[in-house]
N, C-alpha and C positions, 0 to 999 in steps of 0.2 A: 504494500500500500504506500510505503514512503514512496519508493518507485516510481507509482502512477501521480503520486504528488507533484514531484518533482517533474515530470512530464507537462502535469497540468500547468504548473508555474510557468513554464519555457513557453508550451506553445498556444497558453488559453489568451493574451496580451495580441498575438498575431491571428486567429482568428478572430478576434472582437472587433477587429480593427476600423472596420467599416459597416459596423453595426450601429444603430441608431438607437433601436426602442431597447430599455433594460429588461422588459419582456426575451425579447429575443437574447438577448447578453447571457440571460440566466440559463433561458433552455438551453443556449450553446457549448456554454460551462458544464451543466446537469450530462448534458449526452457528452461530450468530448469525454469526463470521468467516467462515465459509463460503456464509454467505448472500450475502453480499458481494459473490460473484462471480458469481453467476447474472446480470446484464446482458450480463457480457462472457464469459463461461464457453464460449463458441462459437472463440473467439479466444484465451483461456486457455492451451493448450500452446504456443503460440508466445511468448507471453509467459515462461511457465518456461522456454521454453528459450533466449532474451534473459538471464534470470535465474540463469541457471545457467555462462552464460559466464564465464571464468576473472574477467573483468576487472569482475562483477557481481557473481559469486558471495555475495563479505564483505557486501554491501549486500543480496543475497536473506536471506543469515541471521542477519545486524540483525534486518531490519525483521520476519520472524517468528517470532525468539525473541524480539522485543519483544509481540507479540500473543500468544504465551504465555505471558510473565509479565504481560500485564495478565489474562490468564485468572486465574489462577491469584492474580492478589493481590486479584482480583475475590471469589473462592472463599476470600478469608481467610488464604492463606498469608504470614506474615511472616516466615519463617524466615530464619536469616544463616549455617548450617551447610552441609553438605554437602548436603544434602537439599533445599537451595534448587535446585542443579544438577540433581538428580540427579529431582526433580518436573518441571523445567521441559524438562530432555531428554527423558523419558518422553510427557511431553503434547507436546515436537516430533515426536516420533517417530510418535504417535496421529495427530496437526495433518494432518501431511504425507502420510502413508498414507490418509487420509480424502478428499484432496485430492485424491488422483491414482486413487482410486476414484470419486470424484464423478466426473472427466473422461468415464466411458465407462458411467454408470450412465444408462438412459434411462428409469426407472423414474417414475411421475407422481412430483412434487413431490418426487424423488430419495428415497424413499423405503428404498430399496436402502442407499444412501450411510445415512443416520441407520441403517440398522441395524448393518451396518458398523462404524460409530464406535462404537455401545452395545456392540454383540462386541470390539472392540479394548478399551473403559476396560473392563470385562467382565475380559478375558483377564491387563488389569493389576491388578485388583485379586486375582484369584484368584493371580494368582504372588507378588503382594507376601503373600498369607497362605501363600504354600507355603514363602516364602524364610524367614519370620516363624517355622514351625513348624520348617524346618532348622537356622536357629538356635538353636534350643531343644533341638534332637537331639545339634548339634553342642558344646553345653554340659556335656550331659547324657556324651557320646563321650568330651568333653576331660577329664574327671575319670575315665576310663577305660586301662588300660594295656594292651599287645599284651604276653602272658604267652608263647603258643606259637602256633606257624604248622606244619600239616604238612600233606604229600599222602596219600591214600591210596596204598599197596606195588601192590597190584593191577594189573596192567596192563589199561587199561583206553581207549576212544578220547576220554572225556571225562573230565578231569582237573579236581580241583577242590581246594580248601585247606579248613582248617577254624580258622577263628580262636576263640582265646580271651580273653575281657576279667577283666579283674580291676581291683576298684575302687585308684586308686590314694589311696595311704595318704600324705597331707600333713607335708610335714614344714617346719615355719617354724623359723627364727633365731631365737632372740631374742636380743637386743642390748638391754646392761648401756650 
């Protein structure tokens, strides 16, 4: 695995090169690593599961959360906040899921697998815009106040509340 690392570092910089969307950067990165393994891809689960042994484990996920951050610093990310973690667990999470699809995809030139991986960055980039737009909602909520809460008298088999918002009205200190 240092091996394919080190592959990855040399020549993931020279296919990027004239890539545009970080959509495509990532999937180029994901497959380039994954190419990797097609000589030995036949003998691959036995090797994860070597990999996965308790006493391997720390060293299976070294060596590819290290292949996802050279993706990814490949793709221009220099960040040093949270978001450094929180990019590089998301593309582990894509990594690894793509990997253990590839194992059982028999499709010519895994053809299956690459689509896979575009539906999985696919899947992340449309949550990061839903989570982006709930924060916006949740903005918009938080300057909001619960005024009244009631049920309908009725007796009835489905029961339901009816909220009411009211803008709340800001009140600052000032301090002399």
């Amino acid at each position: 695995m240092d091996e394919w690392n080190k592959r990855l570092e040399n020549e993931l910089p020279e296919k990027l090169r004239d890539t545009i969307s970080l959509e495509d950067r990532i999937r180029i990165g994901v497959q380039l690593r994954l190419s990797y393994l097609e000589p030995v891809l036949h003998k691959w689960p036995e090797a994860m599961y070597i990999g996965l042994d308790p006493r391997n484990i720390a060293t299976t996920v070294q060596k590819l959360w290290r292949a996802v951050d050279i993706i990814w610093h490949s793709c221009g990310d220099r960040s040093f906040d949270t978001s450094y973690y929180t990019r590089r667990v998301i593309l582990f999470k894509i990594y690894v899921s793509t990997e253990l699809y590839m194992l059982t995809d028999k499709s010519e030139g895994h053809r299956e697998t690459w689509s896979f991986l575009r539906r999985r960055i696919e899947d992340t980039i449309n949550i990061g815009q839903y989570v982006s737009g709930a924060l916006l909602l949740g903005d918009t909520v938080w300057n909001l106040s619960l005024i009244h809460i009631s049920e309908p008298t009725r007796q009835a088999e489905i029961s339901y509340a009816v909220f009411c918002l009211k803008k709340k009205i800001s009140t600052q200190k000032i301090s002399i």
